[in-house]
C-alpha positions in Angstrom: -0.2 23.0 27.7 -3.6 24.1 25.9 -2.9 27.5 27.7 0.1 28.1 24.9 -1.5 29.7 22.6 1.7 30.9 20.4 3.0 27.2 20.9 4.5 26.0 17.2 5.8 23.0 17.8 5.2 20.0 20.7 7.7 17.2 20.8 6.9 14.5 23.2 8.2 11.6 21.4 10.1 8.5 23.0 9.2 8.5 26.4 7.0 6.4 29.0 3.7 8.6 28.5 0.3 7.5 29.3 -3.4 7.6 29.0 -5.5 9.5 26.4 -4.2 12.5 24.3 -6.5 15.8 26.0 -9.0 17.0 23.3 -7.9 20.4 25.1 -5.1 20.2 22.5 -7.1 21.6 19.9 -6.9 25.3 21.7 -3.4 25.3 20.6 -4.3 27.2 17.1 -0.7 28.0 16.0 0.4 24.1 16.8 2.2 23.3 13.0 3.8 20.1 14.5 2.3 17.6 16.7 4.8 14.8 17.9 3.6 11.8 20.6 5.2 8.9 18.5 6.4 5.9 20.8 4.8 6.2 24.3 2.0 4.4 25.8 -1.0 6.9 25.2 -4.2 5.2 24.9 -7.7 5.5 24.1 -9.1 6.9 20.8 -7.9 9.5 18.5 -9.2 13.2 19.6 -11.8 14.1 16.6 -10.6 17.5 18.1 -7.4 17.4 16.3 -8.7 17.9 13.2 -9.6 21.7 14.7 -5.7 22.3 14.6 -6.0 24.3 11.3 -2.2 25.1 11.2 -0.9 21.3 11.3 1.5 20.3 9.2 2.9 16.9 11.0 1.2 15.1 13.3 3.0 11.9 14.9 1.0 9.6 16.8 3.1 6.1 15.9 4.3 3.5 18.4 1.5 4.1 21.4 -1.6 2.2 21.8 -4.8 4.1 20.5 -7.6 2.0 19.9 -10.5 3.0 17.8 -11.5 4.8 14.4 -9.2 6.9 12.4 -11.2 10.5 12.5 -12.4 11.7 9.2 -12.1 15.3 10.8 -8.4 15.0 10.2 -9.3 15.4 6.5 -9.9 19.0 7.2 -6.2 19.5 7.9 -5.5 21.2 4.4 -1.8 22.2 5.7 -0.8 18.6 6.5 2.2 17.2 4.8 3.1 14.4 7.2 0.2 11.9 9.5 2.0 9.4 10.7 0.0 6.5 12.9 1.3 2.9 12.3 2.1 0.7 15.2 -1.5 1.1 17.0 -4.4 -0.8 17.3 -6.4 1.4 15.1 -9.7 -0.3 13.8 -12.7 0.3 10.5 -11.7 2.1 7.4 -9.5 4.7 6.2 -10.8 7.8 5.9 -11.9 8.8 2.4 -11.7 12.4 3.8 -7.9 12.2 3.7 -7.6 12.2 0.2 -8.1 16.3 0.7 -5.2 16.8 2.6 -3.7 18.0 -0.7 -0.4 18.7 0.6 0.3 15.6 2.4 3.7 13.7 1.5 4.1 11.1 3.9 1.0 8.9 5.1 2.1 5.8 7.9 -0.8 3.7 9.2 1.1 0.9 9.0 0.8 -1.9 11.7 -2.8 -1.6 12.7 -6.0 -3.4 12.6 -7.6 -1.1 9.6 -10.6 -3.0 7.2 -12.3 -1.9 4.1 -11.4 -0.9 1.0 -8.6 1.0 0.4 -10.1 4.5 -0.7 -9.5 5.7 -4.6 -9.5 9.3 -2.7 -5.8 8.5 -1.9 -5.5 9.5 -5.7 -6.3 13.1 -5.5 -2.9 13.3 -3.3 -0.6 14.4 -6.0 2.2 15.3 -3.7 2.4 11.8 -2.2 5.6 10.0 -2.0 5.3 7.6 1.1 2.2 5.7 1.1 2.5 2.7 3.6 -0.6 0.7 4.7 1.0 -2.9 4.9 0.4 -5.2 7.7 -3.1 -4.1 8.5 -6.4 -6.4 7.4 -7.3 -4.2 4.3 -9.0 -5.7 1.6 -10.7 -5.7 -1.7 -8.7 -4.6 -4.7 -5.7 -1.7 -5.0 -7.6 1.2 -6.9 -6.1 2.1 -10.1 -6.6 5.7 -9.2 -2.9 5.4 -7.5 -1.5 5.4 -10.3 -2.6 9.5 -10.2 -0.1 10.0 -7.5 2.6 11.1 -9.7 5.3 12.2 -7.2 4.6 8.3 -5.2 8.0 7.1 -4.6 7.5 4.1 -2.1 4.2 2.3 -1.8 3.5 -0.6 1.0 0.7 -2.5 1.2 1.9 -5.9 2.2 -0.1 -8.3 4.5 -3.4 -7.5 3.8 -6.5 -8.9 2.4 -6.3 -7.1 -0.9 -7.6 -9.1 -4.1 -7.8 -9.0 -7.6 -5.2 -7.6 -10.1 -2.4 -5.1 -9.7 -3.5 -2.1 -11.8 -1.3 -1.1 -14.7 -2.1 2.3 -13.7 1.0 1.5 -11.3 3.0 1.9 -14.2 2.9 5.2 -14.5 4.0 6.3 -11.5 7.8 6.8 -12.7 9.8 8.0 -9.4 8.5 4.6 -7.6 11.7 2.8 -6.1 9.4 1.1 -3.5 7.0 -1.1 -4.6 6.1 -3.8 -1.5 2.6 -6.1 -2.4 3.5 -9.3 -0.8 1.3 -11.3 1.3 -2.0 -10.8 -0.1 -4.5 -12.9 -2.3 -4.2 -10.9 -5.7 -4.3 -13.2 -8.5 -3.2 -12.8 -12.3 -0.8 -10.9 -14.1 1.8 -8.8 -13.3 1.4 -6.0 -15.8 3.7 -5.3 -18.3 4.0 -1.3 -17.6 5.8 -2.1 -14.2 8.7 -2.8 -16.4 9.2 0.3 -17.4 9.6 1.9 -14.0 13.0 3.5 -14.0 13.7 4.3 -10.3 12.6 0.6 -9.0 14.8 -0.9 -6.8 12.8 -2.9 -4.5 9.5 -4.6 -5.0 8.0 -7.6 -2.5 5.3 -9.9 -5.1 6.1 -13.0 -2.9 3.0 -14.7 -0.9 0.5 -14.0 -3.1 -0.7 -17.9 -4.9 -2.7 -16.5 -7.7 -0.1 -14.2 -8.8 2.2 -14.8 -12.1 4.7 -12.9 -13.9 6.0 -12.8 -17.2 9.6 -13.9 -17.9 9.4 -10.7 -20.0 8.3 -8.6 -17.2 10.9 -10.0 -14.9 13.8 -9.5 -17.4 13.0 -6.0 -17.9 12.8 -5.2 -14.2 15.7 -6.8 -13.9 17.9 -5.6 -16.4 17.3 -2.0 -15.6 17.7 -2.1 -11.9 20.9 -4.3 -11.2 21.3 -5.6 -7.7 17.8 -4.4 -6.4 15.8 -6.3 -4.2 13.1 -8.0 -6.1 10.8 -11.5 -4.7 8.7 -12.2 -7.0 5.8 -14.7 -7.2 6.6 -18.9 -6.6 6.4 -19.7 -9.5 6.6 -18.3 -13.5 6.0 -21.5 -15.7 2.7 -22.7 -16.0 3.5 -26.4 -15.2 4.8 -25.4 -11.8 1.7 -23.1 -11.0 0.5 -24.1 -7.5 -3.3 -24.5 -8.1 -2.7 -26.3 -11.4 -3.7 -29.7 -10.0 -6.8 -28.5 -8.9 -8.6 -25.8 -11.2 -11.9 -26.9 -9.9 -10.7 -24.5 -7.1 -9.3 -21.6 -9.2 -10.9 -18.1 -9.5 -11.7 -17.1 -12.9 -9.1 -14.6 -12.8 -6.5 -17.4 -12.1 -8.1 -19.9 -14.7 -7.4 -16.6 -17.4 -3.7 -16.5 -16.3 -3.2 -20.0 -16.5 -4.7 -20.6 -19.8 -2.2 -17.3 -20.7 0.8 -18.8 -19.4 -0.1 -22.6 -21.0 -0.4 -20.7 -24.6 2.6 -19.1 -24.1 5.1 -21.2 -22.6 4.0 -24.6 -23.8 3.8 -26.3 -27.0 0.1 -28.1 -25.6 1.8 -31.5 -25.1 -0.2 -34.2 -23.9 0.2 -33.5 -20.5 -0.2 -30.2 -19.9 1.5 -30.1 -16.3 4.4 -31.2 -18.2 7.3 -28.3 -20.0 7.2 -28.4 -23.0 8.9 -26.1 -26.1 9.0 -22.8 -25.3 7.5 -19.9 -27.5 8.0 -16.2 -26.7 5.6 -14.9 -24.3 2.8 -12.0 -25.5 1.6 -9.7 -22.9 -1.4 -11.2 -21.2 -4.4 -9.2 -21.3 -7.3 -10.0 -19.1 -11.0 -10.6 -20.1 
């Protein structure tokens, strides 16, 4: 196959294919669309790949590579769509693929990926599928998403991430996906989420430290009508989970329950108690 030199496209997909992908791919100069998805190829990805100058999709998903995701493949300036969930990729993503300006569509999904997720993502202004859920990612989700202005769905669900969810999320105004469940990030939901337009589904669920607003809710609510929204356990300070124990509580979480207690109680005696309700102010954190 490395002998086709004119070849444009190589379509592979969905069959019972084996061992590593040949490096010798990389001879294939004119290759604009790269397809392997949902065999049984192992071993690491080529670095070579990232040679393939005239890429614009490359689909690895489904097999069983093991290793690093190359940085090389940052080098593919032509690339709209890398998909390469459902591997057993390990170690970070790539910072270098935050210059794959043109990309649209980034899966990598379903692997074994640490670290941080990089604030490079940001500079991908022609984003609108950004899925990295159900890998081991952690640390906090970088504000500079909120740059990717054309981001319509954004997974990062069953990770390791912490800390708050940035209110630069709230500007990204064609989200309809927004999926953050199973994580450890604490606080606030921020207010700008409710003015997302275009939201129709957003996963909050299976994160303890996490609150949200009756405010918040009602707004998300009200302007998307039958969408699919789990939100955190609980929304009332007496029913917060780590409330019986704050000797245990972040900071972070010890500033959203003192926020919630000011806002939805009257202080009574017992604070784990309801009390009258007052409106509730937008939390900001310290």
């Amino acid at each position: 196959l490395a002998r086709c030199g004119r070849l444009q496209t190589l379509g592979l997909g969905n069959n019972k294919l084996s061992g590593p992908i040949p490096s010798e791919l990389r001879r294939l100069s004119s290759l604009r669309s790269l397809q392997l998805y949902n065999n049984q190829l192992d071993g690491p990805i080529p670095a070579e790949l990232g040679e393939l100058r005239a890429l614009e999709a490359l689909g690895l998903g489904a097999n069983l590579l093991t290793g690093r995701i190359p940085p090389e493949l940052g080098g593919l300036g032509g690339l709209r769509d890398l998909q390469l969930y459902g591997n057993r990729l390990e170690g970070p993503i790539p910072a270098e693929l935050g210059q794959c300006r043109l990309l649209e569509t980034l899966g990598l999904r379903s692997n074994r990926l640490t670290g941080a997720i990089p604030t490079e993502l940001g500079a991908l202004a022609a984003l609108r599928d950004l899925q990295l859920y159900d890998n081991r990612l952690a640390g906090p989700i970088p504000p500079a998403l909120g740059r990717c202005a054309a981001l319509e769905k954004l997974g990062l669900g069953s990770n390791r991430l912490t800390g708050h969810v940035p209110a630069e999320l709230g500007q990204l105004r064609d989200l309809t996906e927004l999926k953050l469940w199973n994580n450890q990030l604490d606080g606030a939901l921020p207010t700008e989420l409710g003015g997302l337009p275009r939201l129709r589904t957003a996963w909050f669920s299976g994160n303890p430290g996490l609150a949200v607003a009756r405010a918040v809710k009602k707004e998300l609510e009200r302007g998307s009508p039958g969408a699919d929204f789990k939100w955190p356990r609980v929304e009332r300070a007496w029913e917060y989970p780590l409330l019986r124990d704050r000797g245990s509580m972040t900071q972070a979480t010890q500033d959203v329950w003192s926020w919630l207690h000011a806002q939805t109680l009257a202080a009574p005696e017992d604070p784990l108690e309801p009390g009258p309700r007052r409106p509730v102010r937008a939390y900001t954190p310290r």
